[in-house]
N, C-alpha and C positions, 0 to 999 in steps of 0.2 A: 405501632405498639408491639411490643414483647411480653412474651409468657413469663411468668414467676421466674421459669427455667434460665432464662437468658436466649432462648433459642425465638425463631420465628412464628409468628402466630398462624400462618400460612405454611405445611410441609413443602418443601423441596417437590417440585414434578419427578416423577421416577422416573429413569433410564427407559426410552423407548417410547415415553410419553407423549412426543413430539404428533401436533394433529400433522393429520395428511398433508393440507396443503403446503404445510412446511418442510415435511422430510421429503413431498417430491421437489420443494425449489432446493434443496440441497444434494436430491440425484440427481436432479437437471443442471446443475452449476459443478457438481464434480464430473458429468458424462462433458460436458461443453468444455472444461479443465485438458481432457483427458483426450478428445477429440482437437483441439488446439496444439495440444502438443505432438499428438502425432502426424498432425499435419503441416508444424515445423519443418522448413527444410532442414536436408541433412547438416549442412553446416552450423545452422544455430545449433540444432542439438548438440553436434558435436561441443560447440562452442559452451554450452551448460554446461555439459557432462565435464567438462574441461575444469569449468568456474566451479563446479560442485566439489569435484574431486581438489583444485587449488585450496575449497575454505574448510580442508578435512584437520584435526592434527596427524590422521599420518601422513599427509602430503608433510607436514611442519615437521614427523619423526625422522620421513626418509630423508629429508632433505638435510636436516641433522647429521644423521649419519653418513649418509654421502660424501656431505661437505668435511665433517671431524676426520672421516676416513682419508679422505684427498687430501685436508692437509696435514696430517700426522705422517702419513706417505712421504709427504714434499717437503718435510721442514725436519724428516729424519729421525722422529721420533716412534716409526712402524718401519722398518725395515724389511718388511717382508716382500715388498716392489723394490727396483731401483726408483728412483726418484724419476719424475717425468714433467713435471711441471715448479721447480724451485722458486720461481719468483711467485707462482699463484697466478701465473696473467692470464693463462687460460680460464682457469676457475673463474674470474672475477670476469669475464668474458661473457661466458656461459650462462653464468650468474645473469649477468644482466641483458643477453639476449632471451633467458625465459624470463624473467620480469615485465621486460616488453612483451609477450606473448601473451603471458599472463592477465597483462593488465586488461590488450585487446580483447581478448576472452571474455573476462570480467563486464567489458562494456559493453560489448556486444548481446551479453545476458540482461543486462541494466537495461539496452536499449529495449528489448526483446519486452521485459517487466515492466518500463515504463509504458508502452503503448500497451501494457491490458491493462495497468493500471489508468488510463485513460479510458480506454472504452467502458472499467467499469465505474467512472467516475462519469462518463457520459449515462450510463444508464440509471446510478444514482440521482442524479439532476433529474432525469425523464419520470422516475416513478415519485419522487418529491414533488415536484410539476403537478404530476396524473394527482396524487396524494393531498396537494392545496386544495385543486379544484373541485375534489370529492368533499374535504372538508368543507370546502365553503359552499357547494350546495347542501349537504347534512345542514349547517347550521341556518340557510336561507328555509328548507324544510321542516327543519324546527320552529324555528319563527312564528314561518306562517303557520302552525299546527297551534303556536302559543294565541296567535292574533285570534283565528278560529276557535279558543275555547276558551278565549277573556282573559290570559293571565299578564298578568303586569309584572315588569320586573324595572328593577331601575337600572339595567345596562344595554336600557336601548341606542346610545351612543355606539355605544364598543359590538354591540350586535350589529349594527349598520352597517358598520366598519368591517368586520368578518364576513358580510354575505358578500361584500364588493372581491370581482375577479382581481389576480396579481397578475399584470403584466409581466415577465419574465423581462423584457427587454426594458422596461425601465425600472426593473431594480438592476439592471447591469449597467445602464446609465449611468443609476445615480452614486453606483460604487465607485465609476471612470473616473464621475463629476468629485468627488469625495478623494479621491485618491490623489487628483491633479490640484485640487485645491492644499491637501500636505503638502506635495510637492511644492507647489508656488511656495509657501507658507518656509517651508523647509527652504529653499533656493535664499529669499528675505534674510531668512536668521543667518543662514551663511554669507550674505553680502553685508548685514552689519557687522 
């Protein structure tokens, strides 16, 4: 629901509101931030600090000018050098051995961000997991609290069903089994 106003019938938490438990997992996940990074070896850093500075636009400005300069020089239109490079071969040289450079750089960052992006997608899973299983005894506690004080409800089906544990491994099963089954399915439609 909404107020007359158009605004929210609930205000906004104010700046700083955040409970405890919360602002310490977000001290504790930027000190773990911050402690990861500086425990990077020096070459990844370096190799960030590379990929940082390549996705700047003044890396995009200098290069600009570098290059307009270089070839205004070599095509005779700034006469203030003699010319030193007339076909451009070096430049396009250059050009494309930091490209290559560039790109390693960039991957090496990629690689570096994929595997925390992994471990936090590992940790994700683990508290989702911890998170089921809390659920599903809450509602096996509720239950039984209902059973002990006589109440009846008519979704004793779907309660039954919620107090039962999730195997993790066969709901990854039954995604393989689901997955492979498209595929066959898919493979069919392309052989008719």
């Amino acid at each position: 629901r909404r107020l007359m106003s158009g605004g929210p019938t609930v205000e906004p938490p104010q700046p700083g509101s955040l409970n405890s438990a919360l602002a310490r997992n977000i001290a504790a996940l930027e000190r773990r931030r911050r402690d990861e990074a500086s425990a990077a070896p020096r070459n990844e850093r370096a190799a960030q600090a590379i990929s940082d500075f390549a996705g700047t636009m003044t890396f995009v400005y200098l290069h600009l000018a570098i290059f307009a300069l270089w070839i205004a020089i070599n095509v005779g239109w700034l006469p203030i050098l003699p010319k030193f490079d007339e076909s451009l071969v070096v430049l396009a040289m250059i050009a494309s051995v930091e490209a290559i450079f560039i790109s390693t750089f960039v991957l090496i960052s990629q690689n570096r961000m994929a595997a925390q992006a992994e471990k936090r997608a590992e940790l994700d899973l683990q508290i989702s997991l911890l998170a089921e299983h809390e659920i599903t005894k809450v509602v096996a506690m509720v239950d039984a609290i209902a059973d002990h004080l006589g109440v009846r409800h008519e979704a004793r089906d779907e309660v039954d069903e919620l107090k039962r544990d999730v195997a993790p491994e066969n709901v990854l099963d039954a995604i393989s089994e689901r997955e492979e089954e498209e595929e066959a399915r898919d493979a069919e439609r392309k052989a008719d």
